[in-house]
C-alpha positions in Angstrom: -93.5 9.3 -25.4 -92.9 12.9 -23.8 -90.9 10.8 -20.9 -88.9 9.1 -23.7 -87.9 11.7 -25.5 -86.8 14.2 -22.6 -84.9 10.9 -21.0 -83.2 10.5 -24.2 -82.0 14.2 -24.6 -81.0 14.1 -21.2 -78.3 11.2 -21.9 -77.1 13.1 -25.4 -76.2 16.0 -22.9 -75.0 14.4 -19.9 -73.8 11.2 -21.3 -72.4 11.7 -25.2 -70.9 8.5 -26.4 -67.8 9.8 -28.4 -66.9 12.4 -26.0 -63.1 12.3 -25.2 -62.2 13.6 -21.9 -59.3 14.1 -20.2 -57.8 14.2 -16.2 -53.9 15.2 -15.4 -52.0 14.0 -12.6 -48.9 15.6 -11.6 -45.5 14.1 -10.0 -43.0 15.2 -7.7 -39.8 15.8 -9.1 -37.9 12.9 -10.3 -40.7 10.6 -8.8 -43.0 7.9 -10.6 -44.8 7.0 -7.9 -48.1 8.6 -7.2 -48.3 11.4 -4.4 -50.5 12.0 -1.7 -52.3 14.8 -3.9 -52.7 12.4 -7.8 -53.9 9.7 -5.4 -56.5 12.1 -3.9 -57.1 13.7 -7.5 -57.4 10.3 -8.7 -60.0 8.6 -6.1 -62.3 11.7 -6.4 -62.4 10.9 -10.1 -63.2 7.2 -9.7 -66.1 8.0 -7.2 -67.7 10.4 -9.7 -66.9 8.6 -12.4 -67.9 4.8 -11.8 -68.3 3.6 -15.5 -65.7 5.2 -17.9 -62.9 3.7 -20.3 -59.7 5.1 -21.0 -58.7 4.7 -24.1 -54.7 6.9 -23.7 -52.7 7.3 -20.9 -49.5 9.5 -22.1 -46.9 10.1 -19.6 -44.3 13.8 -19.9 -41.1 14.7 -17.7 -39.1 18.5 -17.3 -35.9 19.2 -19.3 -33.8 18.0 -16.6 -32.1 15.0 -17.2 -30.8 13.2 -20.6 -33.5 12.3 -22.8 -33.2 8.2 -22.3 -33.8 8.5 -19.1 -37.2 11.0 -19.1 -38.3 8.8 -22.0 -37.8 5.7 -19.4 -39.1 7.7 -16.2 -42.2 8.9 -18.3 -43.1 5.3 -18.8 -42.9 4.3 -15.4 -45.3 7.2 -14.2 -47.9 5.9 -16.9 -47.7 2.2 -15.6 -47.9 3.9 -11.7 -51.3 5.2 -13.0 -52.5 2.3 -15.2 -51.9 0.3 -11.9 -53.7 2.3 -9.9 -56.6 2.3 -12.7 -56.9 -1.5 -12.8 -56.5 -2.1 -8.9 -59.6 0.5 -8.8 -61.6 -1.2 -11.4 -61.6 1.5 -13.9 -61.6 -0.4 -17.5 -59.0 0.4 -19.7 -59.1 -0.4 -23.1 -57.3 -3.7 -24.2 -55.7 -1.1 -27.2 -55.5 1.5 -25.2 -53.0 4.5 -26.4 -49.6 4.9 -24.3 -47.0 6.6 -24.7 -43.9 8.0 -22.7 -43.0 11.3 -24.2 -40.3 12.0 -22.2 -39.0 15.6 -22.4 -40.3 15.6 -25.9 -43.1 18.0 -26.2 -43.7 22.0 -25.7 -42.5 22.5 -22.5 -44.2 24.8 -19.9 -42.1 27.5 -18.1 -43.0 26.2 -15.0 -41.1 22.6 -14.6 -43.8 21.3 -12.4 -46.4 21.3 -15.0 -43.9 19.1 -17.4 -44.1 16.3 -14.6 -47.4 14.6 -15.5 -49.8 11.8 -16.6 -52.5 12.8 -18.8 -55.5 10.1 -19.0 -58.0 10.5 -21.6 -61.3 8.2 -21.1 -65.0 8.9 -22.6 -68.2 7.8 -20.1 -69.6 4.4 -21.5 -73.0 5.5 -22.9 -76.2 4.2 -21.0 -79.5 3.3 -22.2 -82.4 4.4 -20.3 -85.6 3.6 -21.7 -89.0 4.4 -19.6 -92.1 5.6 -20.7 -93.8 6.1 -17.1 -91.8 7.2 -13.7 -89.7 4.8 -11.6 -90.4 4.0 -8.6 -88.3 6.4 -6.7 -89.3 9.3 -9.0 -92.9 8.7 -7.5 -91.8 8.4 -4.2 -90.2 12.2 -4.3 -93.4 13.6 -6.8 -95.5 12.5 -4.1 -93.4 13.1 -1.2 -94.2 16.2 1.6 -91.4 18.1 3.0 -89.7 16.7 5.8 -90.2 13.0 4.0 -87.3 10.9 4.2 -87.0 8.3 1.1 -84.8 5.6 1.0 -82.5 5.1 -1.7 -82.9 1.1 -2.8 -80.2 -0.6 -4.9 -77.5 1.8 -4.1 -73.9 0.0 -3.8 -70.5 0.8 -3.1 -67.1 -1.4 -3.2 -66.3 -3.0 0.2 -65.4 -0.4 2.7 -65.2 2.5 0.1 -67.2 5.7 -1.0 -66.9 4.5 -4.4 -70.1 4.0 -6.3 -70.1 0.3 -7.8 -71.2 0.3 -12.1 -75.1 -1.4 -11.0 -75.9 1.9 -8.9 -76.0 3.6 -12.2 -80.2 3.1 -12.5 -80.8 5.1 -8.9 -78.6 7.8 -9.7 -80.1 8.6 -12.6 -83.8 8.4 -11.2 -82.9 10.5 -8.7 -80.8 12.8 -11.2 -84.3 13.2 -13.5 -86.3 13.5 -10.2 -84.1 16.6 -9.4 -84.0 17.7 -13.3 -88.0 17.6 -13.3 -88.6 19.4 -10.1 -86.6 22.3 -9.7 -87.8 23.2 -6.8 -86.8 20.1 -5.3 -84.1 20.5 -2.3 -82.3 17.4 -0.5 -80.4 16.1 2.1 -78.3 13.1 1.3 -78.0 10.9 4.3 -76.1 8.3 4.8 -75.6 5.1 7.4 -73.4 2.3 8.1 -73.9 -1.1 10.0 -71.5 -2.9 12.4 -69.1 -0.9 14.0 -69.8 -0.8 17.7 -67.2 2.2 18.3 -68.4 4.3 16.0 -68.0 5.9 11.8 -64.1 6.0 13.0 -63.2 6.6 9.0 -66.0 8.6 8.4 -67.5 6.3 5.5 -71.1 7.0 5.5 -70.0 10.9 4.9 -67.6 9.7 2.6 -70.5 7.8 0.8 -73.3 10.3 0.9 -70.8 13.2 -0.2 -70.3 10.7 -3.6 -74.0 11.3 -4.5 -74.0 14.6 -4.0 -70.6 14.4 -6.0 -72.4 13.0 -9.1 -75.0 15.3 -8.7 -72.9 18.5 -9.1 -71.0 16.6 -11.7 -74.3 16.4 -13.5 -74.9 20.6 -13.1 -77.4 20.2 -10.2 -77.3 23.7 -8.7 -75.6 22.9 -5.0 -77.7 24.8 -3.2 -80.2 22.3 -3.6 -78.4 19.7 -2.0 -76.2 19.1 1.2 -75.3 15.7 2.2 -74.1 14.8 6.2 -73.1 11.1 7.4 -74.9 9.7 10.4 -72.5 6.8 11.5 -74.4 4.0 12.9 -76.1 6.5 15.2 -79.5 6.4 13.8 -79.8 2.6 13.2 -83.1 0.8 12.3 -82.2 -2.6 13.8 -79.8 -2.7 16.9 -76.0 -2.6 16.6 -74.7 -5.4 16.7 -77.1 -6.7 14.4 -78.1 -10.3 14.7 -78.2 -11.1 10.7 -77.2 -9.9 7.2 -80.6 -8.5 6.1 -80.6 -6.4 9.5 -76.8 -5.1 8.6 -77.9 -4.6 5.0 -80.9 -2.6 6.1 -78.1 -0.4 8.9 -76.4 0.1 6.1 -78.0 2.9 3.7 -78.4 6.4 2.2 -81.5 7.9 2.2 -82.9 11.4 1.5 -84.8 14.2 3.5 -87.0 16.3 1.3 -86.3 19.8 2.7 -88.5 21.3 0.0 -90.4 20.7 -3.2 
């Protein structure tokens, strides 16, 4: 029952249900389409933040211009975001809240904060109910330093760093683990499978910097982690591998236990 009740004030901090939050893009002037910067901004958010739903997107322009035209540009920067939203698989509500604003609204003295797209979306809630530790929580309780732990059921979108909704179990596991243990210090390691030349993009970096991501998103103290990508130069089967299962198994994050 002790379990129960510190998992379940654990998701009223971390995971509120109602809580309305919000992200701002910015554009360049006179622009809809997303720059290289609200495209970064905006992929950082959806690795961190696999399972949320907007419920307003609300688009805002400078002064310059006549006010038909910033009410029609502001529209086209919300739809350049909704777009980018739906092709990343972020759910927006089917009533979501949009609106182009135009130059229409308190205006800052610095034009370049006028040109913008705010989003506001609230974390789905999640339901964790256990009474005894999972199985990766006693892997790391009983675990020496120096350990290395594989993280099982952990999955990402097709050549991507971005965490796919059904690795939301693991994460939280390994978020109590860490919230139990403060001693607990970790390397997040991660793997890929395949690629005879090499990790040319950099993916299994990319993929174990989105754990340690969620884990500062979560206030876990960063010097308790650190997080490097191996490539496919530590492989447990052979590259190229001969099957699925052995590309599967080439393909993985694990963790090193660097104190507890």
């Amino acid at each position: 029952m002790k379990k129960l009740l510190l998992l379940t004030a654990l998701i009223a901090v971390f995971f509120p249900g109602k809580a309305q939050d919000k992200l701002t893009v910015f554009f360049d002037f006179d622009r809809h389409e997303l720059n290289e910067i609200a495209i970064k901004k905006l992929n950082n958010w959806t690795i961190v933040s696999p399972q949320v739903e907007v419920t307003k997107v609300y688009g805002f322009c400078d002064w310059k211009g006549t006010n038909s035209y910033n009410d029609s540009l502001s529209i086209k920067r919300v739809n350049a975001v909704v777009a980018f939203l739906k092709e990343h698989q972020i759910k927006v509500n089917p009533g979501y809240d949009v609106r182009g604003f135009g130059e229409d609204f308190e205006q800052s003295k610095v034009q370049s904060e006028n040109r913008k797209v705010i989003i506001e979306y609230r974390e789905k809630p999640v339901e964790i109910k256990k009474e005894t530790l999972s199985a990766l929580q006693q892997k790391i309780k009983s675990a020496n330093k120096g350990d290395m732990i594989l993280l099982d059921n952990l999955y990402f979108f097709n050549m991507s760093p971005r965490l796919l909704p059904k690795s939301k179990p693991i994460l939280y596991d390994l978020l109590c683990a860490l919230q139990e243990n403060p001693n607990l210090k970790i390397e997040i390691q991660g793997h890929i499978c395949c690629q005879i030349n090499g990790d040319v993009a950099n993916l299994s970096g990319s993929r174990a910097r989105a754990i340690y991501n969620f884990l500062v998103s979560q206030r876990i103290n960063r010097k308790r982690l650190s997080f490097v990508g191996y490539g496919t130069t530590r492989p447990i089967h052979p590259i190229p591998e001969q099957s699925e299962q052995q590309e599967n198994e080439n393909r993985r994050v694990e963790i090193l236990i660097k104190d507890n």
